[in-house]
N, C-alpha and C positions, 0 to 999 in steps of 0.2 A: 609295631610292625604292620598291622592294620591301614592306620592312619595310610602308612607308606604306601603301600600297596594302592589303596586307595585315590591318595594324590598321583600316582603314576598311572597309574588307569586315567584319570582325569584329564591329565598333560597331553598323553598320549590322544584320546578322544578328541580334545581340542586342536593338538597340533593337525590330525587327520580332518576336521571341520573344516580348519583356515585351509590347507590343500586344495582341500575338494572344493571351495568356495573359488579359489585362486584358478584353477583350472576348469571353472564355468564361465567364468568371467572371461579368462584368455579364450574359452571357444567360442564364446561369444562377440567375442570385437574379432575374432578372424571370420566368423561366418560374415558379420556385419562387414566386414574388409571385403571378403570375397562375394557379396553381394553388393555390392557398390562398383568391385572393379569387375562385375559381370555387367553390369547396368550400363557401366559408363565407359567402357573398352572399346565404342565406338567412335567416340566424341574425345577422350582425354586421354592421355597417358596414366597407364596401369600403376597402380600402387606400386604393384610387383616388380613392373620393370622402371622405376624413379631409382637412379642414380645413387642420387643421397639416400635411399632405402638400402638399397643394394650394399653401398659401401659401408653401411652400419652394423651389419650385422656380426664383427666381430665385437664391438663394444655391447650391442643386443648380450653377446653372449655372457661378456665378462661382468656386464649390469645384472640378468637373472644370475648367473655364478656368483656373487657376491653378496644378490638379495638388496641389490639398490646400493651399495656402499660405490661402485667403480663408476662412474659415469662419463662415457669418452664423448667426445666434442661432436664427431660423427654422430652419434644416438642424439645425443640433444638436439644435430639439426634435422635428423628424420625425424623423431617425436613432435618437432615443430611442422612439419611438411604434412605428416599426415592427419594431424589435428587442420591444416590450414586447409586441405584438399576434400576430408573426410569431416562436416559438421558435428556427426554423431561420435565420432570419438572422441569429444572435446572434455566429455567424463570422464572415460575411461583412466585406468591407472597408467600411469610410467611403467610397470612392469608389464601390467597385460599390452602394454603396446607391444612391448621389447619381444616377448614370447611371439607377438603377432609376426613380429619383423623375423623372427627367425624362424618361425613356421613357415614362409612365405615361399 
């Protein structure tokens, strides 16, 4: 019973690690977003207001909904658009994008 106990505290701890990790990361590529499209809202069109951003954001949703398994065609071409526009999220994950895109 011990053991138990023990390994669910464990699970538990970890699951809350990867969260918290996961959710530094998506604030991280949105501030880097929103300071890119503060910088460059003179000269370029805004992340935010890009089309193919725009219209992804129900597949954004059902990709974090599913933890990556749904991938709609929409999201795959704004994940390409803002990697193409934005140098530095060219690291970033698939998810922290998609989070990016729907926090937008």
């Amino acid at each position: 019973m011990r053991h138990s106990l023990l390994a669910i505290t464990l699970l538990l701890l970890s699951a809350t690690t990867q969260a918290q990790t996961l959710k530094a990361t998506s604030n991280i590529v949105v501030r880097a977003l929103d300071r890119t499209v503060d910088f460059t809202s003179d000269t370029t069109t805004s992340i935010r207001d890009m089309k193919v951003v725009i219209d992804a954001h129900d597949d954004a949703a059902s990709f974090v909904a599913s933890a990556g398994e749904i991938r709609g065609a929409q999201l795959e071409a704004a994940l390409g658009a803002i990697r193409e526009h934005l140098p530095e999220t060219r690291e970033a994950s698939d998810q922290a994008l998609a989070e990016a895109i729907l926090a937008r």
